[in-house]
Every structure is written in structure tokens, then in C-alpha cells.
C-alpha distance (Angstrom), angle and dihedral (degrees) to the residues before:
residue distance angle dihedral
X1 . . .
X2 3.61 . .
X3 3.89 89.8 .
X4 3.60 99.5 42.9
X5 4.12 89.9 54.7
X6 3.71 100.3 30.9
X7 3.59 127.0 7.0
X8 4.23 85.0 72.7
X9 3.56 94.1 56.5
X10 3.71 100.6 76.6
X11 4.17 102.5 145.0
X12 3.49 125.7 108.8
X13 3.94 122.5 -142.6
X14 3.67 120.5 -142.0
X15 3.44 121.9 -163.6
X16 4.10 111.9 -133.0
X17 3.51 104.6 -139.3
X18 3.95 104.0 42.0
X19 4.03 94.5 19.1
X20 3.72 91.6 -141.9
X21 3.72 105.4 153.0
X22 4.10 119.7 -135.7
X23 3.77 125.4 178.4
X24 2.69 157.7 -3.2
X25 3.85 86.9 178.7
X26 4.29 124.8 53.8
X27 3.51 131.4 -143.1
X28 3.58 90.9 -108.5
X29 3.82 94.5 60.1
X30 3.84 98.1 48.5
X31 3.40 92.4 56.4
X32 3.72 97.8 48.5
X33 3.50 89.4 53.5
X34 3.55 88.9 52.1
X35 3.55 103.0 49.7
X36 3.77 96.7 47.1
X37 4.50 86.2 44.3
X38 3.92 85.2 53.3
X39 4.32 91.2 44.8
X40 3.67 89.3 45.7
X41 3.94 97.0 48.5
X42 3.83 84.2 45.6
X43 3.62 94.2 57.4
X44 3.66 87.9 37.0
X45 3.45 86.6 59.1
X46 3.73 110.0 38.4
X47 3.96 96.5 45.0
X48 3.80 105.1 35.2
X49 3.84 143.6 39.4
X50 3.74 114.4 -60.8
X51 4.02 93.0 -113.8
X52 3.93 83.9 63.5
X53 3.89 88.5 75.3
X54 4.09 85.3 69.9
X55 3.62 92.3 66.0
X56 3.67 97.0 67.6
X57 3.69 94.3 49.9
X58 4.00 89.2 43.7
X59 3.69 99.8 49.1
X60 4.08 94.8 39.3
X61 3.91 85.3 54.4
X62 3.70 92.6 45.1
X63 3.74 87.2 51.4
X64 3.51 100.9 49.4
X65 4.08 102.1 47.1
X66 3.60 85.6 60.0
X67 3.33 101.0 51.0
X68 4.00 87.8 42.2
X69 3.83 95.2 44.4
X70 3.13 91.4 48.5
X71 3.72 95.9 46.2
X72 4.27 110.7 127.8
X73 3.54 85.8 -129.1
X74 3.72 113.9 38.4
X75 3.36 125.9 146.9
X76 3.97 93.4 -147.1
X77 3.43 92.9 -110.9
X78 4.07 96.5 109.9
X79 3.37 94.0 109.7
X80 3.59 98.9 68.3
X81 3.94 88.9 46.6
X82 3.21 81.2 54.3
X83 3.57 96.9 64.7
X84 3.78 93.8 38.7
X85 4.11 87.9 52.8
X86 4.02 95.8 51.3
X87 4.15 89.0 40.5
X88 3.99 85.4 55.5
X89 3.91 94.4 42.3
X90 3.64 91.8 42.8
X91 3.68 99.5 52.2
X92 4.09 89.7 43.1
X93 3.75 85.6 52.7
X94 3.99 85.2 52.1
X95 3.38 96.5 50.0
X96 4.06 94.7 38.2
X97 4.22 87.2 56.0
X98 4.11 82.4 40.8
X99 4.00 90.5 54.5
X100 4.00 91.5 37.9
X101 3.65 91.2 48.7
X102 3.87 92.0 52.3
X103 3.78 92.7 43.6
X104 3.95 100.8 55.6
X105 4.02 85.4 50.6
């Protein structure tokens, strides 16, 4: 999932009149990724074991340093992304066992 929607997209845009650089990912692709990490630590959630809700955050963190380690243009600071990406997926897994907990009550 996380390769198919963003590990392709590796170009940065800059804009021409204030150079700022954005990118390389759109709106559009975050929030893909997003929606199918949240149905996929639902389902984790509702049908299996409640440890099964770590593999999503796991694998999409595993997934995403090596595309950003690996990145052409990378800034060696993936590691602390890193972090901030398996902190985010682990607390959405938390709250996505949390919501699937409350729901099968």
C-alpha cells in the first residue's frame, strides 16, 4: 500500500516566485493511505487478536524508512520521521482497537 501510493512519487515541486519546495507527496495520496491504514487496523481489530493491530503500524513504518532512507535526495533526517510515522500509526492502531473494542460490546 504504502509503495503503490507513495514510494513512486519521488519529485519535489517548487514554487517560482517564493522557491519554497512542497512534495513530493499530494493531498490526495496522504489521505488514501490513511483511509485504507484506518480500514485495515479496523479489520485488524474487529476480526483478530488485539496484538494484530501492531502489525499495521510495524509494517507501514518498515515500509516507509526504506523508501525515505533510501530517498536520492534525503536530507538524513529519516530516522526521526521515522519515529514520528510509527508514534502516529501506533496511537491510530490504539485508538482503532479502542473504537473496535467499544463497538463489539
Amino acid at each position: 500500500m504504502q509503495v503503490g501510493l507513495l514510494a513512486w512519487d519521488t519529485q519535489r515541486d517548487v514554487d517560482p516566485v517564493t522557491g519554497m519546495s512542497t512534495g513530493p507527496y499530494e493531498a490526495w495520496q496522504v489521505l488514501t493511505v490513511g483511509v485504507l491504514l484506518l480500514g485495515l487496523g479496523l479489520a485488524a481489530a474487529w476480526r483478530g487478536p488485539g496484538w494484530l493491530v501492531l502489525v499495521v503500524p510495524v509494517a507501514f513504518t518498515v515500509a516507509w524508512s526504506v523508501t525515505a532512507a533510501t530517498a536520492p535526495d534525503g536530507d538524513g533526517l529519516w530516522p526521526v520521521g521515522a519515529l514520528l510515522v510509527a508514534a502516529g500509526t501506533a496511537v491510530g492502531g490504539g485508538l482503532c482497537w479502542v473504537l473496535a473494542s467499544a463497538l463489539r460490546r
